[in-house]
C-alpha positions in Angstrom: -3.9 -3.7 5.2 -0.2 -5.0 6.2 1.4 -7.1 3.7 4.9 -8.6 3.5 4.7 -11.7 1.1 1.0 -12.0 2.3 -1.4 -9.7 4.4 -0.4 -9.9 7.4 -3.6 -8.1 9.3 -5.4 -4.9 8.8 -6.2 -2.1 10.5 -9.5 -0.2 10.1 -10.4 3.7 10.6 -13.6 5.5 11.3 -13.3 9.2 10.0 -11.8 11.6 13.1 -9.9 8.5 14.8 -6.8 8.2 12.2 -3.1 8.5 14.0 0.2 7.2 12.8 0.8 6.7 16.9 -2.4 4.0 15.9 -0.7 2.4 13.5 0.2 -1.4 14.4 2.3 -2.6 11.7 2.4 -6.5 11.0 5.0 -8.9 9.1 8.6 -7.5 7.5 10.4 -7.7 4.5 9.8 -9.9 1.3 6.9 -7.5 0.3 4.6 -8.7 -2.4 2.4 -6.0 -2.9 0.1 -7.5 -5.9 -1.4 -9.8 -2.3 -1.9 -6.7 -0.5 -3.5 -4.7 -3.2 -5.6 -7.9 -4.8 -7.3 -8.2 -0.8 -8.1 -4.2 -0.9 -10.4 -4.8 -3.9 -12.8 -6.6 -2.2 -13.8 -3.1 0.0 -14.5 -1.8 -3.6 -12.1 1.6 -1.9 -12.9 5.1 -3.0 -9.0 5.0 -3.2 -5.7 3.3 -1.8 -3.2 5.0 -0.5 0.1 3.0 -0.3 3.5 3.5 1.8 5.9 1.6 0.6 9.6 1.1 -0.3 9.2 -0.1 -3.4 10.7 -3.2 -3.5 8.2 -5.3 -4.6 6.4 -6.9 -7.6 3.5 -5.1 -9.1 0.8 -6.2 -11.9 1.3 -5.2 -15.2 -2.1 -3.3 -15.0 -3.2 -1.0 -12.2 -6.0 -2.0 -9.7 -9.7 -1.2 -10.5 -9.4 1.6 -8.1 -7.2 4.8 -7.8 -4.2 4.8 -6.2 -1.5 7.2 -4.8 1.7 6.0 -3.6 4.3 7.4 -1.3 7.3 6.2 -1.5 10.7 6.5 0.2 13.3 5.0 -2.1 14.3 6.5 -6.1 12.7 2.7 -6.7 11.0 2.5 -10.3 7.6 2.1 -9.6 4.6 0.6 -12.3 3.4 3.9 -14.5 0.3 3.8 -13.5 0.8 4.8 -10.1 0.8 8.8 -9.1 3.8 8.4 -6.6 5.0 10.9 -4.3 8.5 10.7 -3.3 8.8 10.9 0.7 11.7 12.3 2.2 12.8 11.4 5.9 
């Protein structure tokens, strides 16, 4: 799913066929992730796994699904995400 300050398009992956050279990124800047996250919940997802900067707003609560979050900036990010810090 892209999302900037709504989704923007998505992108869909069979198992064997994921690339980043595949990835076709959509809208920029003024990220409002709570949209993107809200429209993942209705593929009921085994998990999320979210790239982002950081700068955005987040719910309160986390998401009824599990999440891991890679992230490239020291942003604070909501506690109930397990973030990875990316460097690069």
């Amino acid at each position: 799913i892209w999302c900037d300050a709504k989704v923007q398009g998505e992108q869909e992956f069979r198992p064997g066929e994921f690339s980043f050279d595949l990835l076709e990124p959509k809208g920029s800047g003024g990220t409002d992730m709570r949209r993107g996250l809200k429209h993942a919940e209705q593929y009921d997802p085994l998990i999320c796994i979210l790239a982002t900067d950081g700068y955005s707003p987040f719910d309160d609560e986390a998401p009824p699904y599990p999440m891991i979050t890679l992230c490239w900036t020291d942003c604070v990010l909501p506690d109930w995400m397990d973030v990875v810090r990316v460097k690069g």
